[in-house]
Every structure is written in structure tokens, then in C-alpha cells.
Backbone atoms as SQL, in Angstrom:
CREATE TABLE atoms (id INTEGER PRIMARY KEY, chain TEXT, resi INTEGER, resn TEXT, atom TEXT, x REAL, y REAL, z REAL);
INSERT INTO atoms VALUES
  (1, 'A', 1, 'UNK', 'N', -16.716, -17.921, -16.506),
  (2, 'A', 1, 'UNK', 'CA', -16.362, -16.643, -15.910),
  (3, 'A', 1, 'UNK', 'C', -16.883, -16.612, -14.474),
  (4, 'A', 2, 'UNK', 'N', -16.179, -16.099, -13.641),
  (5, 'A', 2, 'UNK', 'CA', -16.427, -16.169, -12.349),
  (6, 'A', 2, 'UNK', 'C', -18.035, -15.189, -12.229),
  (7, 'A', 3, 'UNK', 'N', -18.351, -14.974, -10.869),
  (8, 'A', 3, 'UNK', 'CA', -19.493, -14.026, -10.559),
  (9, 'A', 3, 'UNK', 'C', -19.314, -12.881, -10.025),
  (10, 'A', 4, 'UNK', 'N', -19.375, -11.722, -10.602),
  (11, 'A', 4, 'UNK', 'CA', -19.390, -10.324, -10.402),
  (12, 'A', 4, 'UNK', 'C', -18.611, -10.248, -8.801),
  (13, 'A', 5, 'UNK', 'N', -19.370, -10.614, -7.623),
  (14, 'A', 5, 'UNK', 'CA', -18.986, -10.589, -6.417),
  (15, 'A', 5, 'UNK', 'C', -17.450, -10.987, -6.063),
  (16, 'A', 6, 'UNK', 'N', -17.345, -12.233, -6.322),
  (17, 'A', 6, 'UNK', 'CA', -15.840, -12.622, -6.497),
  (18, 'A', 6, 'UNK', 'C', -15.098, -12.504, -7.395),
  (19, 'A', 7, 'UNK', 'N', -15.267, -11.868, -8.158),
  (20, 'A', 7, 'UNK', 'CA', -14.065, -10.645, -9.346),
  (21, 'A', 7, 'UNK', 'C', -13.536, -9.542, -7.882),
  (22, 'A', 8, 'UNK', 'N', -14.878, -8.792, -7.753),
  (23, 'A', 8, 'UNK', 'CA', -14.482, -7.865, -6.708),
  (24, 'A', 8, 'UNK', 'C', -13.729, -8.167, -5.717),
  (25, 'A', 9, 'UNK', 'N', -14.598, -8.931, -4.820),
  (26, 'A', 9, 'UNK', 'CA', -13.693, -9.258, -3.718),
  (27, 'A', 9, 'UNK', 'C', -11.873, -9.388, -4.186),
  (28, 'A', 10, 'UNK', 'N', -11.849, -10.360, -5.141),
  (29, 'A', 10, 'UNK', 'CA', -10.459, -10.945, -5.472),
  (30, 'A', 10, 'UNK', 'C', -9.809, -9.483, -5.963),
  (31, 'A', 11, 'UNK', 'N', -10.504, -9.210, -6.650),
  (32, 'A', 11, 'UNK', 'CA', -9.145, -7.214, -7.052),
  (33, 'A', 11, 'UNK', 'C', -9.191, -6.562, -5.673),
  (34, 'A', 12, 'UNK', 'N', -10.456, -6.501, -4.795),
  (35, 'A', 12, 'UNK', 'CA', -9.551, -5.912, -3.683),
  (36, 'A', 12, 'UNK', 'C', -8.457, -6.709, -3.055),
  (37, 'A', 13, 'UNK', 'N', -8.348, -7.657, -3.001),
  (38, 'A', 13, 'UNK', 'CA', -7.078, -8.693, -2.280),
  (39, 'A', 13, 'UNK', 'C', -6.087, -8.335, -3.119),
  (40, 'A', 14, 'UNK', 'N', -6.424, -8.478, -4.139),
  (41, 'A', 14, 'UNK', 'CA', -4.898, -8.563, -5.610),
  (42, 'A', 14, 'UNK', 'C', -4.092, -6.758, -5.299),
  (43, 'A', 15, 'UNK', 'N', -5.173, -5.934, -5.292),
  (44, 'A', 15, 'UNK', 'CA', -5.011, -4.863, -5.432),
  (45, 'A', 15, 'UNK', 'C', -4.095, -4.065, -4.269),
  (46, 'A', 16, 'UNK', 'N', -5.027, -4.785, -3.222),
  (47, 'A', 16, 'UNK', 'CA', -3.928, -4.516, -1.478),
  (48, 'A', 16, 'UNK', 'C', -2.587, -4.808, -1.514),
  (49, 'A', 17, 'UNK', 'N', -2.467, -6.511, -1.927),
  (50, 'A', 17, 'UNK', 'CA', -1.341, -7.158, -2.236),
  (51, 'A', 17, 'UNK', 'C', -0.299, -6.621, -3.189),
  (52, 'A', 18, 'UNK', 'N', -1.213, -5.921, -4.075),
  (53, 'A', 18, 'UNK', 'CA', 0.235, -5.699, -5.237),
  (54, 'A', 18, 'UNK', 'C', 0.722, -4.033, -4.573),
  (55, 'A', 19, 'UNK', 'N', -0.412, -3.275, -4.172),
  (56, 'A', 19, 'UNK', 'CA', 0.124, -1.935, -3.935),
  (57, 'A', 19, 'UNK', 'C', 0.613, -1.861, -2.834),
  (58, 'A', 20, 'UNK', 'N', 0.666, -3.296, -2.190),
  (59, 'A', 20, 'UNK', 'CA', 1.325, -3.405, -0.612),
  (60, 'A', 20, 'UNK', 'C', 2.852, -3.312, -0.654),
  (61, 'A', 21, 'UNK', 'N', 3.036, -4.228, -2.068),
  (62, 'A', 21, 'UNK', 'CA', 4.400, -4.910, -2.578),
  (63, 'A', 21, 'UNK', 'C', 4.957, -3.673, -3.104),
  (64, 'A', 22, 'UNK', 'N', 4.544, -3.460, -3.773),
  (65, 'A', 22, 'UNK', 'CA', 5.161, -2.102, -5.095),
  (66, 'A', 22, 'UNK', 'C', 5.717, -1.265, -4.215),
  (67, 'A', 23, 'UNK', 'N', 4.364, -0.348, -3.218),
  (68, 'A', 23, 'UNK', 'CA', 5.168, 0.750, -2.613),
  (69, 'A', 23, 'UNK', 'C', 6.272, 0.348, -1.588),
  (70, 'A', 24, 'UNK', 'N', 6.671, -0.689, -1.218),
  (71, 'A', 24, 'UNK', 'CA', 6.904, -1.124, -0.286),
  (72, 'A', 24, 'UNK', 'C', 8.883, -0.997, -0.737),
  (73, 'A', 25, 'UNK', 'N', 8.649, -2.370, -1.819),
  (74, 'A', 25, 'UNK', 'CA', 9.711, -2.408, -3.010),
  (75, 'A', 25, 'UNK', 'C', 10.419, -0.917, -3.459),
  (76, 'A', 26, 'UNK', 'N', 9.694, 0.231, -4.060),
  (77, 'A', 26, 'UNK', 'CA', 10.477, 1.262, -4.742),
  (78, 'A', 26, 'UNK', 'C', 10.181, 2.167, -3.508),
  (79, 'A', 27, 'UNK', 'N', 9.938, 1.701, -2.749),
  (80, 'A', 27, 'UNK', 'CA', 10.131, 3.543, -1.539),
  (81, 'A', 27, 'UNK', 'C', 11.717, 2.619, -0.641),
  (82, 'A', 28, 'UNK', 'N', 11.701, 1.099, -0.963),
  (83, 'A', 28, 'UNK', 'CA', 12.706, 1.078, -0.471),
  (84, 'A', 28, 'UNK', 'C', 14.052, 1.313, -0.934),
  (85, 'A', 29, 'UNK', 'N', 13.986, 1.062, -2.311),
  (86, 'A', 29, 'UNK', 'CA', 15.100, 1.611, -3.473),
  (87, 'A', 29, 'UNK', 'C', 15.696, 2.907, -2.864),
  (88, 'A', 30, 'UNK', 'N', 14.391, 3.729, -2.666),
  (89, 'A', 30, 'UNK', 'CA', 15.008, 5.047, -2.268),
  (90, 'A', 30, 'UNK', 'C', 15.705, 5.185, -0.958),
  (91, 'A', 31, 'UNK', 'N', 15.233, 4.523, -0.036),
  (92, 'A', 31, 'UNK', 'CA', 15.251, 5.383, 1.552),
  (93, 'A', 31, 'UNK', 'C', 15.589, 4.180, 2.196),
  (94, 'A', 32, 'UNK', 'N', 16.185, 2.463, 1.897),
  (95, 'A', 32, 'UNK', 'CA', 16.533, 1.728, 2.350),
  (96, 'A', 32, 'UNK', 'C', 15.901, 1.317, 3.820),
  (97, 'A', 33, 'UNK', 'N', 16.542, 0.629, 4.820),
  (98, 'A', 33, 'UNK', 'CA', 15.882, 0.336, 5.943),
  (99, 'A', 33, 'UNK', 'C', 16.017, 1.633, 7.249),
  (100, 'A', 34, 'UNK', 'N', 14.630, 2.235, 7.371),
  (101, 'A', 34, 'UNK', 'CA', 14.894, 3.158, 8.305),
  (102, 'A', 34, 'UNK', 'C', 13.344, 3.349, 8.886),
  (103, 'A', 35, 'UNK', 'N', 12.972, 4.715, 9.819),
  (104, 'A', 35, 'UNK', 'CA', 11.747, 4.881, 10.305),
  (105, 'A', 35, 'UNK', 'C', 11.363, 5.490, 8.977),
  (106, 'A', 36, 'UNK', 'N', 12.201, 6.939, 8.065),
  (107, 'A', 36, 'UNK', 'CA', 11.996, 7.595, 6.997),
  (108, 'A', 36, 'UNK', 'C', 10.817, 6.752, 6.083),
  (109, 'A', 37, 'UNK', 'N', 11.504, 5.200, 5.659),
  (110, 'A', 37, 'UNK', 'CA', 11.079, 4.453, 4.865),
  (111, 'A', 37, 'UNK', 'C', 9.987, 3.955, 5.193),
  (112, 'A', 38, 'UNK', 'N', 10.013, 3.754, 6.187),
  (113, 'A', 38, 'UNK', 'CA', 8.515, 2.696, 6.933),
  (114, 'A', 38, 'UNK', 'C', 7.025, 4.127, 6.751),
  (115, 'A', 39, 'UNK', 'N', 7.280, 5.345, 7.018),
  (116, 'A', 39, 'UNK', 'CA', 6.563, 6.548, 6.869),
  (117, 'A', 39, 'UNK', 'C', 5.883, 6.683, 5.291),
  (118, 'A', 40, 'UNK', 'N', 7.096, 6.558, 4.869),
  (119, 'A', 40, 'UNK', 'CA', 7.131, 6.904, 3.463),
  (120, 'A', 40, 'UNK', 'C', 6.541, 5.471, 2.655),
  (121, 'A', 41, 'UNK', 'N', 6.641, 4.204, 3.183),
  (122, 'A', 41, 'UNK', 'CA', 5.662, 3.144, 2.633),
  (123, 'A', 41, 'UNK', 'C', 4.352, 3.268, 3.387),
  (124, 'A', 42, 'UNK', 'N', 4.546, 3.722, 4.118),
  (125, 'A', 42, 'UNK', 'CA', 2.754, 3.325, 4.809),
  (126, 'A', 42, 'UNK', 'C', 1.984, 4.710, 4.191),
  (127, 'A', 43, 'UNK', 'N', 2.166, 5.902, 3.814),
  (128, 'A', 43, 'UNK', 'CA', 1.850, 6.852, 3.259),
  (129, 'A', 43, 'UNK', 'C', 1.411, 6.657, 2.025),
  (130, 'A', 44, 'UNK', 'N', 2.563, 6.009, 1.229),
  (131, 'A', 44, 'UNK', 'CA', 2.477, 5.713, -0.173),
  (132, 'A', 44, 'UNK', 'C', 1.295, 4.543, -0.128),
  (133, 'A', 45, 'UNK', 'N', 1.560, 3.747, 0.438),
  (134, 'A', 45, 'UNK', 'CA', 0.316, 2.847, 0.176),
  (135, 'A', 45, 'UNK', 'C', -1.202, 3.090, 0.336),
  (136, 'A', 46, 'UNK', 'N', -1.399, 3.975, 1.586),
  (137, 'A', 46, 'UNK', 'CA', -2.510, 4.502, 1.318),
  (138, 'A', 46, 'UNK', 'C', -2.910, 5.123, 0.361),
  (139, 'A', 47, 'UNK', 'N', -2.103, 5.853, -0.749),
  (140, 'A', 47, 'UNK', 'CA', -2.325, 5.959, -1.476),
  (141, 'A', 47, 'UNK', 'C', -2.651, 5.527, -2.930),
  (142, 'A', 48, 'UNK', 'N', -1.697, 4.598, -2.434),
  (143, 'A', 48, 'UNK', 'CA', -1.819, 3.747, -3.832),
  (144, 'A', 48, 'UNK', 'C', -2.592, 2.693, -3.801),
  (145, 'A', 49, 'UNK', 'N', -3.171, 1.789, -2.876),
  (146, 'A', 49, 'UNK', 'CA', -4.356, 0.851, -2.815),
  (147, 'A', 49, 'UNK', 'C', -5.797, 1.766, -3.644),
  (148, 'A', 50, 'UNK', 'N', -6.376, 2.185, -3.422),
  (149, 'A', 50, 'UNK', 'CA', -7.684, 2.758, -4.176),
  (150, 'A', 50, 'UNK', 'C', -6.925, 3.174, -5.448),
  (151, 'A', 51, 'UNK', 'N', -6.059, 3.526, -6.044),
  (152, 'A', 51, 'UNK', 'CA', -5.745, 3.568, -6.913),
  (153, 'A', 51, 'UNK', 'C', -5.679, 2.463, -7.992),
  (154, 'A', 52, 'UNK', 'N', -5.401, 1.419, -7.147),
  (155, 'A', 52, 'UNK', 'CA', -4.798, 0.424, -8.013),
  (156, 'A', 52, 'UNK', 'C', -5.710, -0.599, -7.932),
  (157, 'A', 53, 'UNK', 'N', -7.178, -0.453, -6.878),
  (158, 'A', 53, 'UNK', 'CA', -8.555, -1.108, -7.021),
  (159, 'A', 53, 'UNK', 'C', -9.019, -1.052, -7.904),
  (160, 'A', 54, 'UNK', 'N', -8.945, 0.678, -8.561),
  (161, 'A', 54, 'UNK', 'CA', -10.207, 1.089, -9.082),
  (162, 'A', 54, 'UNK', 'C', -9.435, 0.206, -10.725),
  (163, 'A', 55, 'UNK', 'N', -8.031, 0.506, -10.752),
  (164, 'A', 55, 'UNK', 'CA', -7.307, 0.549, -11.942),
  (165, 'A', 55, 'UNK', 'C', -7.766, -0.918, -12.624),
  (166, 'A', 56, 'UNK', 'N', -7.572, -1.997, -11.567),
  (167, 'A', 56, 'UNK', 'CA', -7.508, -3.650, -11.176),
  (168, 'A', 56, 'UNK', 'C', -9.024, -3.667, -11.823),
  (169, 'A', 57, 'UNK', 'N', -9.874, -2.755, -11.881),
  (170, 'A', 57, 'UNK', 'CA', -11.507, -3.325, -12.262),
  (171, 'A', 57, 'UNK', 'C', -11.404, -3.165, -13.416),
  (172, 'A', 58, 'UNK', 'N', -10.714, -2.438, -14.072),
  (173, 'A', 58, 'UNK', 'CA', -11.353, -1.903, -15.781),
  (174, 'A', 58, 'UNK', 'C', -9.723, -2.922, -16.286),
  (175, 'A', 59, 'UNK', 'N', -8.441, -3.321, -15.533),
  (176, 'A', 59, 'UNK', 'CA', -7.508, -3.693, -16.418),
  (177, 'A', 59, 'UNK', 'C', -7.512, -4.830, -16.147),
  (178, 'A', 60, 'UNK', 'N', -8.313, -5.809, -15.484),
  (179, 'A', 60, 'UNK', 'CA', -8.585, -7.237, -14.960),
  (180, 'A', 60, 'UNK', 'C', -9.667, -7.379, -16.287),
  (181, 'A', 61, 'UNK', 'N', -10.593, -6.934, -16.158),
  (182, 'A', 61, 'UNK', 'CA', -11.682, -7.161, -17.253),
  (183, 'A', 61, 'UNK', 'C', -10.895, -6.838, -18.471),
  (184, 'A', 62, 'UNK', 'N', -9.884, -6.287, -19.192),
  (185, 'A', 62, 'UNK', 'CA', -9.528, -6.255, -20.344),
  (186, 'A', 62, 'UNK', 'C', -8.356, -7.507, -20.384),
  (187, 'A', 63, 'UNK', 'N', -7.901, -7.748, -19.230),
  (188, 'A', 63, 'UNK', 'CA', -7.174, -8.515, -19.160),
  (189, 'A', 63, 'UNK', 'C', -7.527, -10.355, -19.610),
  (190, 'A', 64, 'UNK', 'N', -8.553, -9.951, -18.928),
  (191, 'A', 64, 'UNK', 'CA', -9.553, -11.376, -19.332),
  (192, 'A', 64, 'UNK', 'C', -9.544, -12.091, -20.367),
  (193, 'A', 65, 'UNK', 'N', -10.534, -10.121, -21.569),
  (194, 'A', 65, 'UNK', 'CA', -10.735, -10.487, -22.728),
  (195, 'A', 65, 'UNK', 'C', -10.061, -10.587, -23.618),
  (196, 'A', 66, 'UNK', 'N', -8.615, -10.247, -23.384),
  (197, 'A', 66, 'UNK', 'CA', -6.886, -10.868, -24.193),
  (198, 'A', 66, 'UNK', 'C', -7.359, -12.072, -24.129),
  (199, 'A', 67, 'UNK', 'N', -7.292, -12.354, -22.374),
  (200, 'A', 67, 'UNK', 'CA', -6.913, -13.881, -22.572),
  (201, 'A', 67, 'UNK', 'C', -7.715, -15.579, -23.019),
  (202, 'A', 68, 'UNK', 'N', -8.853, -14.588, -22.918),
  (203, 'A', 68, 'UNK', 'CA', -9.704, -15.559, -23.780),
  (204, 'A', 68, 'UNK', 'C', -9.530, -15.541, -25.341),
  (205, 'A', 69, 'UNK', 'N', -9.173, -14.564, -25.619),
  (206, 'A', 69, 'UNK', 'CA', -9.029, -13.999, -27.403),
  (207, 'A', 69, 'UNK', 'C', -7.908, -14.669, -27.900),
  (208, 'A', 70, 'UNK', 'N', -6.772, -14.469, -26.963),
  (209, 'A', 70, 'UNK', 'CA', -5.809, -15.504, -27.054),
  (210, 'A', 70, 'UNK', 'C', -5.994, -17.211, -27.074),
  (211, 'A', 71, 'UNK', 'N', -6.501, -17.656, -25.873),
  (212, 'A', 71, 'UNK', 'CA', -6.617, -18.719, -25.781),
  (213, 'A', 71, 'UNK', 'C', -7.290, -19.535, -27.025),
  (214, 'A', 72, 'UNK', 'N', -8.669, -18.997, -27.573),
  (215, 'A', 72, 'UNK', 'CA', -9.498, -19.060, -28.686),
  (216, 'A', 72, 'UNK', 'C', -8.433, -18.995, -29.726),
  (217, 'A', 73, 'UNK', 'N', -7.539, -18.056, -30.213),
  (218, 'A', 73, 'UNK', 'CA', -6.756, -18.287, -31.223),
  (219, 'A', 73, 'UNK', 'C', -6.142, -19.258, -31.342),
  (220, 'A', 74, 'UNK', 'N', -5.310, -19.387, -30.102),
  (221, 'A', 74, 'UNK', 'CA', -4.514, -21.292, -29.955),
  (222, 'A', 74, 'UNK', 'C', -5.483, -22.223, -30.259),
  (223, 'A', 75, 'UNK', 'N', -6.027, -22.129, -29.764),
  (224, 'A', 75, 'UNK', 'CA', -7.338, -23.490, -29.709),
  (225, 'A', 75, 'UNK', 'C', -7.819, -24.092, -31.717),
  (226, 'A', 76, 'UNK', 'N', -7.821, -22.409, -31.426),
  (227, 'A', 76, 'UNK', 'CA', -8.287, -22.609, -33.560),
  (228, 'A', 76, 'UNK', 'C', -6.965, -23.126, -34.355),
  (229, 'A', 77, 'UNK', 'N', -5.711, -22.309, -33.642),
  (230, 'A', 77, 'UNK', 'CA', -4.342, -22.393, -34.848),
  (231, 'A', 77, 'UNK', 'C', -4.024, -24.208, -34.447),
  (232, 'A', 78, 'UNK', 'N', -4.075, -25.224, -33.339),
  (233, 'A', 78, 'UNK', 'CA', -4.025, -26.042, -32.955),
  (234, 'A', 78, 'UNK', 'C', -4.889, -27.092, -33.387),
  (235, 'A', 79, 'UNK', 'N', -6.061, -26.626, -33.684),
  (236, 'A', 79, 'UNK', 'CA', -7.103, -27.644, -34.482),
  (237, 'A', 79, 'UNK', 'C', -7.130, -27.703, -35.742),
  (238, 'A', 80, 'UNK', 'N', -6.220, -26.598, -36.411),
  (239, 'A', 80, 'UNK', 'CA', -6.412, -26.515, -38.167),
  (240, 'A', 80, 'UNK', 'C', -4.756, -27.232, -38.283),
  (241, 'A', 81, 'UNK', 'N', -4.114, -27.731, -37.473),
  (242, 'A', 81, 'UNK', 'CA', -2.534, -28.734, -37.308),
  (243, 'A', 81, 'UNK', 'C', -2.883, -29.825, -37.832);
């Protein structure tokens, strides 16, 4: 498992990145290429980055412990073959 510090660091990057993409993506659905849109993504994103930090800490860590729970299951259903 990585170290506390670089979990963090990495969800704020992941977190910028994805709420960079998202709002970016569905405000353009709506309002296509214009100044409207560019307003309406840079708005939305401020909003939605701390949102999707805080979200990225508690659903990264559950995310984890799937995927180790998972992985551990293969590992077992693969060795009893």
C-alpha cells in the first residue's frame, strides 16, 4: 500500500483531472462551443474539484479494499484449480 502522503497528493491530481474532464464534457452537451460554455465550465469546476477531492478520499480507500478482496478471491479460486 502506498504512504498516506502520496494517496493524497495522487486524489488531488485524479480529482482535478476527473472534475476537469466531467464538467468540461456535460456543460458541453448542453451549451456546445461558445463564451456561455467556457463560463459555465470554469464555474462548474470550481465547484466540483473539492467536491470530488473530498469524495476521491473515502471512495479511493473503499475502492482499494474491493480490490484487494477481489484480487485475494482470484488468487484463492485459482490455487484450489
Amino acid at each position: 500500500m502506498q504512504k498516506t502522503p502520496i494517496i493524497i497528493i495522487a486524489q488531488l491530481f485524479i480529482s482535478l483531472m476527473m472534475a476537469f474532464a466531467m464538467t468540461g464534457i456535460f456543460s458541453l452537451l448542453d451549451l456546445v462551443f461558445s463564451l456561455a460554455w467556457l463560463h459555465t465550465w470554469a464555474t462548474r469546476f470550481i465547484v466540483a474539484w473539492p467536491i470530488a477531492f473530498c469524495l476521491s478520499l473515502v471512495i479511493g480507500n473503499l475502492g482499494f479494499k474491493i480490490a484487494f478482496k477481489v484480487s485475494n478471491l482470484l488468487k484463492l479460486q485459482s490455487a484450489a484449480q
